[in-house]
N, C-alpha and C positions, 0 to 999 in steps of 0.2 A: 906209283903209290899215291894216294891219296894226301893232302896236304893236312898234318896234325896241329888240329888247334884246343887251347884250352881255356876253358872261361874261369873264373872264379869271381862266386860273391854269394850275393842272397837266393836260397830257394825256398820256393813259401806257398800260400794260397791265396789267390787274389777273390775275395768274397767280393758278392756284389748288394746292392740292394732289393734287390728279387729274390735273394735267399741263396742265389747258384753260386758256384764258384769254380773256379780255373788254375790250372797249376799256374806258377808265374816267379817271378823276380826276373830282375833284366839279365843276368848271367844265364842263368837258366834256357831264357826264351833265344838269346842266342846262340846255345849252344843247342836249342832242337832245329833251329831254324840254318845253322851251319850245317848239322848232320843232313837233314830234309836238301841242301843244295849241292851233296856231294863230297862233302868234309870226314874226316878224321874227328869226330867230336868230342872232345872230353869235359866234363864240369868238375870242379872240386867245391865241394860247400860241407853245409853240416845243416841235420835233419834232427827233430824228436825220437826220442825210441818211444815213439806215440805212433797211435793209430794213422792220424795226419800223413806221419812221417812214412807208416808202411804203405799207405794209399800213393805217394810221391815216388816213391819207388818200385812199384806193380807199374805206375807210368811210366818212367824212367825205359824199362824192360819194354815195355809196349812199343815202347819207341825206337828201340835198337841202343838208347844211348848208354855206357859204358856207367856201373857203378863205382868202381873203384876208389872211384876218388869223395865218394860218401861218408861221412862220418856222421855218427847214431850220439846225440847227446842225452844223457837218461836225468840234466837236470835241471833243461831249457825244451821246451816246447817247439813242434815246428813251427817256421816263422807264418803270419798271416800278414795282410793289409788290404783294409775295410775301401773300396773303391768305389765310388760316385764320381757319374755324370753333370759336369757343370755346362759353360755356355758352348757352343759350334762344338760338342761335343767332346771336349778336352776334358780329361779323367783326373781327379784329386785323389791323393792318395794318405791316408792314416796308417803309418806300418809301426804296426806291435813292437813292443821290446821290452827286456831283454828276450830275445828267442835266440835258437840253437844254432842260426848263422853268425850270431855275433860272436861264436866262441870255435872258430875255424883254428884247430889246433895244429901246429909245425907237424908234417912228417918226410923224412928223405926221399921218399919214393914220388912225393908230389916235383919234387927238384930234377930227379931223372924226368918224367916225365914234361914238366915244362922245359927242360933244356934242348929236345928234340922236337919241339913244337915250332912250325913256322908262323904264330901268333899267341898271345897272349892275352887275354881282354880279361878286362877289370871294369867294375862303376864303382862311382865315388862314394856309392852306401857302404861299401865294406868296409872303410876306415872308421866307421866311429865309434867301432868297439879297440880297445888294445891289441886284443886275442889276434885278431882276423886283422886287424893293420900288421900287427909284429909278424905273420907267417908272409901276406905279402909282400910286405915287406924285402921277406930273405928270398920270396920266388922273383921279384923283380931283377934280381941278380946275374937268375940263371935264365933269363927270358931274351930271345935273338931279336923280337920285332912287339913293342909292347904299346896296346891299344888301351886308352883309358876312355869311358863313355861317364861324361860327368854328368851326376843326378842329383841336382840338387834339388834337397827335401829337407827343407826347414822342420825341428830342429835337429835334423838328421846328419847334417853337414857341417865341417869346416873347412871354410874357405881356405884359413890359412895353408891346412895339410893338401888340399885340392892344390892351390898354386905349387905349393912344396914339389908334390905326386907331379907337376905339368911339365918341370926340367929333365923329369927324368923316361920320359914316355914317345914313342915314337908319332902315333896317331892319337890323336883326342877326336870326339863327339860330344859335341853338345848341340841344345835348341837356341835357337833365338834369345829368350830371357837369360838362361844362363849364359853366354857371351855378355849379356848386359851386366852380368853380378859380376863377373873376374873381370870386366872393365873398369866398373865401378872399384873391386877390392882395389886397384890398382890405381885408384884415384882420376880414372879418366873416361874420355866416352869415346863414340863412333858416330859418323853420321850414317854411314850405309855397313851392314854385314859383312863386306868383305872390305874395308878398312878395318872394322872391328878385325876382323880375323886376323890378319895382316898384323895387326897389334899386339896380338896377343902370341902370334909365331913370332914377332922378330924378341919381346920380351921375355921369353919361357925358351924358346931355339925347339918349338914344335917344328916338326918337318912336311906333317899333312893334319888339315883340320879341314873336319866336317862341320855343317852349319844346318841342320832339318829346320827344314821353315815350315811343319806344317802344311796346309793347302797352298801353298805358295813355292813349295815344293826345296828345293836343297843346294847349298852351296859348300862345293870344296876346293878347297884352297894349297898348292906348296910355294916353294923358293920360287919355281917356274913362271907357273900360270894358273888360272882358276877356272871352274865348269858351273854354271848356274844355270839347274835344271830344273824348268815346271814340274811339279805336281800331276800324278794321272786326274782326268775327271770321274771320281767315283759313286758310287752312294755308299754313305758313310753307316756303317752302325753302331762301333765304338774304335776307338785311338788305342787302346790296350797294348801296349807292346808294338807299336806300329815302325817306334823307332829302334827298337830291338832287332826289327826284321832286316830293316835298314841299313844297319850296321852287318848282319850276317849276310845279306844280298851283296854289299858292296867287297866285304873279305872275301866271298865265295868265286868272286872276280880276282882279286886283285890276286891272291895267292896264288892262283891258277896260270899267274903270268898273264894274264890280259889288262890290255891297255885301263889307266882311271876313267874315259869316257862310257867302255863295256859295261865296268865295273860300278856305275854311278846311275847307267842307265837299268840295271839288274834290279839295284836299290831300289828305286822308285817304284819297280814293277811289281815287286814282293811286299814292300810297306804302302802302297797302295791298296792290293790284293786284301792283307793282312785287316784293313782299314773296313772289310766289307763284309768280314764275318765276324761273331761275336769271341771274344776273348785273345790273349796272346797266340796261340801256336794252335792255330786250325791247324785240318789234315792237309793234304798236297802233297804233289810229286813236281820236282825240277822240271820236266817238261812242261808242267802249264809253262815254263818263260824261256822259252826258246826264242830270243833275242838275236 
């Protein structure tokens, strides 16, 4: 059987400044890009009873991926955030609010469901409503292996509940900068990444953390030993979700039972890949990466 995994957080539309626009939120984008490598995919969020909202879920279908765990809000809007290009090609991001992910309402059925999941994944955008902290809150409970991908997005974030969320989580992901900020929360620095990292598991009692560096490619870290792996050399057309892919390349390994070097090398070839067509969740099939 397939390994069940489930995301929850924001699902939205990523507009662009050309007018186009892309499905997107990072739960989202890892939960197409789980299903796309093999997975059990499930997302849980909450959508507009808007048009938006029914366009998000004709996709959802298109894609194979399981609605159930959808919720229709008829008094928040789907979520959007307005996306531009800044310098080496690294994406800013404006996300709306309040929108219909921030009001992710408790149901018992999402509990059965994540308790039989062999992953968990959350970003740090979901906490900063009540609503959608208080349900994951209680899913955190019933979760066997729980990955946290921190996003931090001024004024989108707090640090505090982020550290809070870091004792209780099995895997983290973050980039480069944010290592710097929960170094910083914590009143201190790093001279290389993987001291940072290092810092930051023996503080929090993280067991595996990820470090995406961007073109400089990605370092992960446990109790054991660490893998610091280049970057592919690509041609770039936007960063969108690159590290969303990242995150599901590397799960799509590891759940499967294969060794963290498999699983690390997968990552890079999917958020690579992902690095060279426009938006989050191009099409593909798992065999482009027969590794």
């Amino acid at each position: 059987m397939k390994p069940v995994t489930v995301c929850f957080g924001e699902m939205l539309w990523d507009r662009f400044t050309d007018g186009t626009r892309k499905p997107g939120g990072a739960p989202l984008n890892v939960a197409y890009h789980l299903s796309r490598l093999g997975m059990d995919s499930h997302i849980i969020s909450s959508i507009g009873a808007d048009k938006a909202g029914d366009e998000l879920l004709d996709i959802l279908h298109q894609w194979q991926l399981p609605t159930d765990g959808i919720q229709r809000n008829r008094q928040y809007p789907t979520g959007a955030v307005l996306a531009t290009a800044g310098a080496d090609n690294e994406m800013h991001y404006d996300i709306l609010q309040p929108v219909a992910w921030d009001f992710i309402a408790w149901q018992p059925a999402y509990e059965t469901l994540v308790s039989r999941a062999a992953a968990f994944v959350f970003g740090s955008l979901a906490i900063r409503s009540q609503v959608s902290e208080y349900t994951l809150r209680r899913l955190l409970r019933s979760a066997a292996f729980k990955v946290m991908d921190i996003n931090i997005r001024p004024p989108h974030s707090s640090m505090a509940t982020i550290r809070e969320l870091l004792h209780q989580v099995d895997l983290v992901k973050m980039n480069e900068e944010e290592l710097r900020l929960v170094l910083e929360a914590d009143g201190t620095s790093a001279a290389t990444p993987l001291e940072g990292a290092q810092a930051v598991m023996q503080q929090y009692g993280v067991q595996q953390l990820i470090i995406t560096r961007g073109s400089k490619g990605a370092l992960y870290v446990n109790k054991d030993t660490f893998y610091d792996r280049p970057a592919r050399q690509v041609t770039v057309k936007d960063t969108v979700g690159s590290g969303d892919a990242f995150l599901a390349g590397f799960l799509s390994r590891l759940l499967s039972g294969r060794p963290v070097n498999e699983a690390l090398d997968l990552a890079i070839a999917v958020s690579g890949f992902v690095t060279t067509r426009e938006g989050a969740c191009p099409e593909y099939d798992k065999s482009l990466f027969v590794l």
